[in-house]
N, C-alpha and C positions, 0 to 999 in steps of 0.2 A: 399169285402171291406178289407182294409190291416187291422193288426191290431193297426199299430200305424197313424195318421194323416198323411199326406200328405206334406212334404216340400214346404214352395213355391218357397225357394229359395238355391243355394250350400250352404251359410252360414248359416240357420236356420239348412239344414241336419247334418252339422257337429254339430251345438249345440246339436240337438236332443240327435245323438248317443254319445256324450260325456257326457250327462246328463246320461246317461245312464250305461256310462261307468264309470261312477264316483260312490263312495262309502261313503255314509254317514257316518261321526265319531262316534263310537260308544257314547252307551250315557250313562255318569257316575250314578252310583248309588249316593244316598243321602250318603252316607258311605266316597265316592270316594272324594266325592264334601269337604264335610266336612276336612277328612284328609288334601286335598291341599289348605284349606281354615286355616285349622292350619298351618300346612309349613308356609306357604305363609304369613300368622302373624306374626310369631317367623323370617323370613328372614326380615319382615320389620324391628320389636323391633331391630334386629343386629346393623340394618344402624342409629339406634336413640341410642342406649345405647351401647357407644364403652367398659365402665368398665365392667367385666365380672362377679363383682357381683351384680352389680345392674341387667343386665342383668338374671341371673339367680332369680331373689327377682318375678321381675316383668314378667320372662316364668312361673314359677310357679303360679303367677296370673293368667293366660292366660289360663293355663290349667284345673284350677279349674274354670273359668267359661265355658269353653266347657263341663267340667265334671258336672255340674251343671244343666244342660239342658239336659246330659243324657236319653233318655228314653220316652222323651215326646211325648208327639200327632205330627202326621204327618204333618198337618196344622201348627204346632208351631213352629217345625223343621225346613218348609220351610218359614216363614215368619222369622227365627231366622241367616236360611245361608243368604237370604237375607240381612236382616239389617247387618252381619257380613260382608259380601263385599263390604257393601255401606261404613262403616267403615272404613275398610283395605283402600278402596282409600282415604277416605276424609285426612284419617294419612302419605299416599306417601309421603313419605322422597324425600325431592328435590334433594338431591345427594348421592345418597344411594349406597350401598358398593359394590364392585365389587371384587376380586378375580384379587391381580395384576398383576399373568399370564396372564389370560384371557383376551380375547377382550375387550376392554374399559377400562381396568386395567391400573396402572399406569406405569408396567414392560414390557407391554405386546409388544414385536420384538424390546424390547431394547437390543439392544448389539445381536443381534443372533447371532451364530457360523458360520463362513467363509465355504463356501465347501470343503473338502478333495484337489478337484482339484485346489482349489485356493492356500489351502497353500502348498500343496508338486504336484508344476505344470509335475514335471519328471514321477511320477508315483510310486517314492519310499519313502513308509510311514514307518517310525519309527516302531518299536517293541510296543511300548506304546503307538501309536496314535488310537484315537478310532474308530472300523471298524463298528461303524453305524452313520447315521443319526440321527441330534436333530432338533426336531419342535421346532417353535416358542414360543409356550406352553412348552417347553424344556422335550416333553415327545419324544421315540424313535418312529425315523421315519419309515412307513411301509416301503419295497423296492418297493413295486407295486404301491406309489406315488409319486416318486422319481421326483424331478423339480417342483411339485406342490404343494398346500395344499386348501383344503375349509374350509374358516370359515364362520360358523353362528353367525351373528351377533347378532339375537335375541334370539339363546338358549345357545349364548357364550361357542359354543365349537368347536373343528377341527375334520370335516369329512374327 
C-alpha cells in the first residue's frame, strides 16, 4: 500500500505533491504578534495625527498602555492582542499616509529621469552626466535589472 492515497486524477496529483511541497509560515510568537501589533498602531496614529506633537502626546499614550498589561496571564494576553487588532481596524484611517516615493504615493514615477540613451542618443556622455541608473523610487538602479523593475504593491517596495 503506497504511503500516501492514490490520485484519482492528474490534477488532484499535482495538488497533492504541491501540498506537500509547500511550507507553512512560521508561526509568530506572542512577543512577535504584540511588537507588530504596536508598529502597526503607531503607523495608524501617523495617518490621524499629521502635528508631530500631538502625535508624540498621544505615542506615549500608546505605550503606556501596552506597558500596562505587561506581564500578565497568558489567557489575558491573548484575549488583550485580540481585542487590540479588533481596535487597530475598527480606527483604519480612510486615507492613510503613504511615503510619496513609494507606490500609491503622491510622487511616485513623477517626472522619472529620461535614459542615458535618450538624452545623449551618439553615445557621448558629458564628464558630469551620471553613470548610473535611477529607479522610480529615485534610489540606484541595479545593472542586472536594467529595462525593468517590480513593484509590490502591497508591501510598497521595488524588487
Amino acid at each position: 500500500m503506497p504511503p500516501f492515497p492514490r490520485p484519482q486524477n492528474l490534477n488532484s496529483a499535482f495538488q497533492m505533491a504541491s501540498d506537500q511541497a509547500k511550507q507553512r509560515l512560521p508561526e509568530l510568537t506572542h512577543n512577535q504578534q504584540v511588537a507588530r501589533l504596536y508598529r502597526a498602531s503607531l503607523k495608524l496614529l501617523s495617518s490621524w495625527c499629521i502635528d508631530r506633537d500631538i502625535f508624540n502626546e498621544e505615542a506615549t499614550k500608546i505605550r503606556f498602555q501596552f506597558d500596562e498589561e505587561r506581564g500578565c496571564r497568558p489567557e489575558k494576553a491573548t484575549r488583550l492582542l485580540r481585542e487590540g487588532e479588533e481596535k487597530l481596524w475598527n480606527y483604519t484611517h480612510p486615507d492613510h499616509y503613504r511615503n510619496p516615493i513609494m507606490p500609491g504615493g503622491s510622487k511616485f514615477m513623477r517626472n522619472p529621469p529620461l535614459p542615458m540613451d535618450v538624452c545623449f542618443p551618439d553615445g557621448n556622455y558629458p564628464a558630469d552626466a551620471p553613470t548610473y541608473e535611477i529607479d522610480p523610487d529615485w534610489s540606484k538602479s541595479d545593472p542586472s535589472t536594467k529595462g525593468y523593475s517590480l513593484i509590490d504593491y502591497v508591501k510598497k517596495n521595488m524588487e
